[in-house]
C-alpha angles and dihedrals in degrees: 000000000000110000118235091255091059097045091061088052117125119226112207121185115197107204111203117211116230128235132256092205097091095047096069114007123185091349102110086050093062079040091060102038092051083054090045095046089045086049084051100047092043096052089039083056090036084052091045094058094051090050134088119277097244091057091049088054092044094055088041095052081051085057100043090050114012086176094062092218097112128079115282107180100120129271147128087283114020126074130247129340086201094064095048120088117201097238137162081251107058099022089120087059096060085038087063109041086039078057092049100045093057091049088078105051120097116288094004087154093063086044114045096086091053084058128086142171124188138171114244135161094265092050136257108002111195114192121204097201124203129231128219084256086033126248105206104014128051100248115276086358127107085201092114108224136219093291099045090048088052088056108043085045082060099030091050086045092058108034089041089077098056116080092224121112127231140201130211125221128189123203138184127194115244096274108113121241113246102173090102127000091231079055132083149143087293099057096039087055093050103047084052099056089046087054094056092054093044088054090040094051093047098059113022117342121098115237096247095045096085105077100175142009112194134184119213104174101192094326093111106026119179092232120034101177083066114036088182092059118129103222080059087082107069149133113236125202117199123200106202119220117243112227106222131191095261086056090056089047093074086054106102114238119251115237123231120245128260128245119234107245114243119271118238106247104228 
């Protein structure tokens, strides 16, 4: 039998709550990075769309080829222009999209023979050859016709999204120009040459890209062994090569001189 003493005695139960942490860890945590990651990608697209479209391709060809080893001159399926830099290194890669580009403009069979493209040490050099009846320019003319215009159009789309420069030449063949006695083979060249980058400007080219036009008359023919050749009278266009840092790597290193050692006074 209790005691009185025992019976007075108060019971207290302390009950202890249990945590939440164990029920779900580090869950909320892989909940909250997924939203932050989805924020950042909305505001980065929401940025894009307000932003030039040259950025936007830029970003897309990153995308396309985050290991920047394709080809990257624009096109339909290639990535970014602004990310390819005319070099020594990948020159047959612009050959070839630049190839590829004028295949699809209007009469390009009758064409194709009156195009080329050679390596020089300017760059690509891309060569839009005459005819005896004339294929780009209206003859003795340096008005461009329907052809000439197709070609530049494709020629200015393509080469406008590199960041090389490029320079235009004009040459004649060695017949003299009779059409007015204040104009010659100098002047026609020249004018030639003026109306591709006119045309190029117009529709591709920035306007700093063009470094130089340059008339040649019948200074640099194609074929010297014929000065009346056709082919003599020509536009060039001239990619110019874009010297990078891995170009400038296989240059020695010139070594400092040395400075005379002091001689002892006697």
């Amino acid at each position: 039998m209790a005691t009185p003493a025992e019976a007075k005695r108060t019971v207290i139960i302390i009950k202890k709550k249990a945590g939440h942490g164990g029920h779900h860890g580090g869950a909320w945590k892989v909940a909250y990075a997924d939203f932050v990651t989805a924020m950042m990608a909305l505001f980065i697209v929401l940025w894009l769309m307000n932003s030039s479209k040259q950025l936007q391709e830029a970003v897309g060809g990153y995308f396309k080829d985050p290991t920047g080893t394709s080809r990257k001159v624009g096109t339909n399926q290639a990535g970014s222009g602004e990310n390819f830099a005319l070099t020594k290194q990948n020159m047959a890669q612009l050959k070839e999209q630049l190839q590829k580009s004028i295949k699809q403009i209007t009469n390009f069979d009758k064409l194709k023979n009156q195009i080329q493209m050679t390596v020089t040490a300017e760059g690509l050099r891309i060569e839009l050859l005459e005819t005896s009846n004339g294929t780009f320019f209206e003859s003795g003319s340096p008005s461009l016709n329907a052809d000439g215009k197709d070609l530049l159009l494709a020629l200015s789309q393509e080469i406008g999204k590199l960041p090389n420069n490029i320079s235009i030449e004009g040459h004649t063949d060695a017949k003299p120009y009779n059409g007015r006695a204040d104009y010659g083979n100098w002047e026609l060249s020249t004018d030639r040459a003026n109306a591709a980058r006119r045309i190029m400007q117009g529709n591709g080219l920035r306007d700093n890209q063009v470094t130089q036009v340059r008339g040649y008359a019948d200074q640099k023919l194609r074929v010297p062994t014929n000065p009346l050749e056709p082919s003599n009278r020509r536009v060039s266009l001239i990619v110019q090569y874009i010297v990078k840092d891995e170009d400038e790597d296989d240059k020695p290193t010139p070594t400092p001189p040395t400075a005379p050692e002091p001689s002892a006074e006697k």
